[in-house]
C-alpha positions in Angstrom: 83.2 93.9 94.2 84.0 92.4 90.7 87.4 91.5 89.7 87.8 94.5 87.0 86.4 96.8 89.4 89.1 95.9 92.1 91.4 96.6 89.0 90.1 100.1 88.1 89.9 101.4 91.8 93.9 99.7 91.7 94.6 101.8 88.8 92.8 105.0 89.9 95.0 104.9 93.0 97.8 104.8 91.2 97.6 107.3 89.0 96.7 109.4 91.5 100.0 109.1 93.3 101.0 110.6 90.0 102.8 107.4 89.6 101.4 106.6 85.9 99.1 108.4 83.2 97.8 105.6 81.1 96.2 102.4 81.9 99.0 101.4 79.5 101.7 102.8 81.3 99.8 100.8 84.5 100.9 97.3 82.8 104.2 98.5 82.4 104.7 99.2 85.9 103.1 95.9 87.0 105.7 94.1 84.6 103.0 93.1 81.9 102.1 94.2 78.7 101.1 97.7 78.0 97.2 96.1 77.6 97.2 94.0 80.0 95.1 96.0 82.4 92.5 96.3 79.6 92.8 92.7 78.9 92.3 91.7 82.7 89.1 94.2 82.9 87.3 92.9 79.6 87.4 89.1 81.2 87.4 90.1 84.6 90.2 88.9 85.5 92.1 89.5 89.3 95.5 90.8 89.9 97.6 87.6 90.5 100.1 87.3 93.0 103.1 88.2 90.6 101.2 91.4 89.7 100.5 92.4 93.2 104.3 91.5 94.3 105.9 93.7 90.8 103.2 96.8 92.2 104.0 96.5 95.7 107.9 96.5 95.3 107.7 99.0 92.5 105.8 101.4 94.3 107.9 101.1 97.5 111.3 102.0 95.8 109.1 105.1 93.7 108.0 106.5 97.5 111.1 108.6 98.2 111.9 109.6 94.3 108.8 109.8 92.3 106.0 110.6 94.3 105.0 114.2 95.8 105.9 114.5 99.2 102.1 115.3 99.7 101.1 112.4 98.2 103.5 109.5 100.2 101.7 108.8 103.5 99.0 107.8 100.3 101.8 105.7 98.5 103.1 103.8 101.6 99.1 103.2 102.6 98.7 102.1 99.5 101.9 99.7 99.7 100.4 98.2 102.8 97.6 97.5 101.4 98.7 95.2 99.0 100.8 93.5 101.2 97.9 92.7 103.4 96.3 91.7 100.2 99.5 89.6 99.2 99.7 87.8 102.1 95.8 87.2 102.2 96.2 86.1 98.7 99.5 83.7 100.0 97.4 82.1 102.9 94.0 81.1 100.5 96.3 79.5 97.9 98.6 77.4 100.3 98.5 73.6 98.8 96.9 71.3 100.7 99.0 68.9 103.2 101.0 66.1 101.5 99.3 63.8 104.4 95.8 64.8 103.1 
């Protein structure tokens, strides 16, 4: 799957939680600039790991006050998800050993 593609199903799962509207309102929330999700897609770009930390936190504090109870076994899967992703991300860009 292609990097802006990634971002787009990221977004769509997020605004379903009812979390955000706008892909503008999506940059907020990941603490970047209102076009940065539009900016990321056009050069297909990848969520770094500060984007995917800012989400991840942000949407685990939103669970219990601003997402439909209906809708929060979705927000915490979704929370997992890109801690698994996070920590995938972590391992693959460990520096090499000192020794090497």
């Amino acid at each position: 799957m292609e990097n802006k593609q990634k971002l787009q199903t990221l977004f769509d799962q997020v605004r379903d939680l009812g979390v955000v509207r706008t892909q503008y309102e999506f940059g907020i929330l990941c603490g970047r600039d209102k076009s940065w999700l539009i900016s990321s897609k056009s050069y297909n770009r990848d969520a770094s790991l500060g984007v995917l930390l800012t989400l991840a936190w942000k949407l685990d504090r939103l669970q219990e006050t601003s997402i439909e109870e209906t809708r929060r076994a979705d927000a915490k899967n979704l929370v997992a998800a890109l801690w698994s992703r996070i920590e995938e991300r972590a391992n693959t860009q460990k520096e090499p050993d000192a020794n090497s």
